[in-house]
C-alpha positions in Angstrom: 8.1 -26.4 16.8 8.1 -25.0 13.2 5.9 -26.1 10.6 6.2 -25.9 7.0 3.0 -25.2 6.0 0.3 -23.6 8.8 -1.7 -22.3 5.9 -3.1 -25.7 5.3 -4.8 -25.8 9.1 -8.1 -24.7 9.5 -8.0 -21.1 10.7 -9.7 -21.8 14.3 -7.0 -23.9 14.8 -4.7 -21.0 14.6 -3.9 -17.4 16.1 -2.2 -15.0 13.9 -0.3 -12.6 16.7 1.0 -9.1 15.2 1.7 -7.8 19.2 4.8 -8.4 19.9 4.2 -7.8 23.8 1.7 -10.6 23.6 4.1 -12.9 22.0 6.6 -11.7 24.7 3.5 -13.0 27.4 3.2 -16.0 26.1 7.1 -17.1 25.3 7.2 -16.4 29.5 4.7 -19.0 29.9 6.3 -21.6 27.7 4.0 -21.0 25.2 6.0 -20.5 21.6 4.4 -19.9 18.4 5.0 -22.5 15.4 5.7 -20.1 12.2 7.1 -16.5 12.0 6.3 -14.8 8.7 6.3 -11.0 7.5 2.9 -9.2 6.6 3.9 -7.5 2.6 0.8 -5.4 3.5 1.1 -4.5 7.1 5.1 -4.2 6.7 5.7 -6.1 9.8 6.9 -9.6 10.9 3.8 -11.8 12.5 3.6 -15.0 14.8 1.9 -18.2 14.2 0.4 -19.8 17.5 -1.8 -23.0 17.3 -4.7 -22.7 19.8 -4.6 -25.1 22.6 -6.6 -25.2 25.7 -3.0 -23.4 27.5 -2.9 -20.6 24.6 -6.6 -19.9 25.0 -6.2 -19.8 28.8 -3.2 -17.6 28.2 -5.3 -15.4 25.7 -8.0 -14.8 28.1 -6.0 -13.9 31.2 -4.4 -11.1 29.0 -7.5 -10.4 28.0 -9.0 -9.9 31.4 -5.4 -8.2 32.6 -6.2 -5.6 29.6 -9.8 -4.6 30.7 -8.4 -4.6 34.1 -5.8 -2.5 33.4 -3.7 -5.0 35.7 -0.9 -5.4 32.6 1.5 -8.3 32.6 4.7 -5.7 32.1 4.6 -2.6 33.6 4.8 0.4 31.3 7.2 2.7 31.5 7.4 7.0 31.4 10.8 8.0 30.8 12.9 4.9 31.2 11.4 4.9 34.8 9.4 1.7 35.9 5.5 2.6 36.9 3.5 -0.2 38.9 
């Protein structure tokens, strides 16, 4: 879904996502976002999601996987996998 104009919703109807490993969360749970745009300020591309019941739900299980420390990809030392 791609719309033309996001700017004209209201903004709690939106999410703004600048972290690409969220964005990477939520495209593996079928969640995709509706506009990508680049930041002249920031330098860097951002993603447009429209908040629905399954993106907040999505939001605050990373959420609580971040203050858990219970990530949804493992990170990584040296090209080597750590769980």
């Amino acid at each position: 879904m791609n719309v033309l104009n996001w700017k004209t919703l209201k903004k709690e109807d939106i999410f703004p996502c600048y972290s690409r490993p969220f964005c990477k969360f939520l495209k593996n749970n079928n969640l995709y976002y509706i506009k990508k745009e680049y930041d002249k300020k920031a330098k860097k591309y951002f993603f447009v999601f429209l908040r629905t019941v399954k993106f907040n739900d999505l939001l605050n299980e990373w959420r609580n996987n971040k203050l858990s420390g219970t990530f949804a990809f493992p990170k990584r030392e040296g090209g080597e996998v750590v769980e």
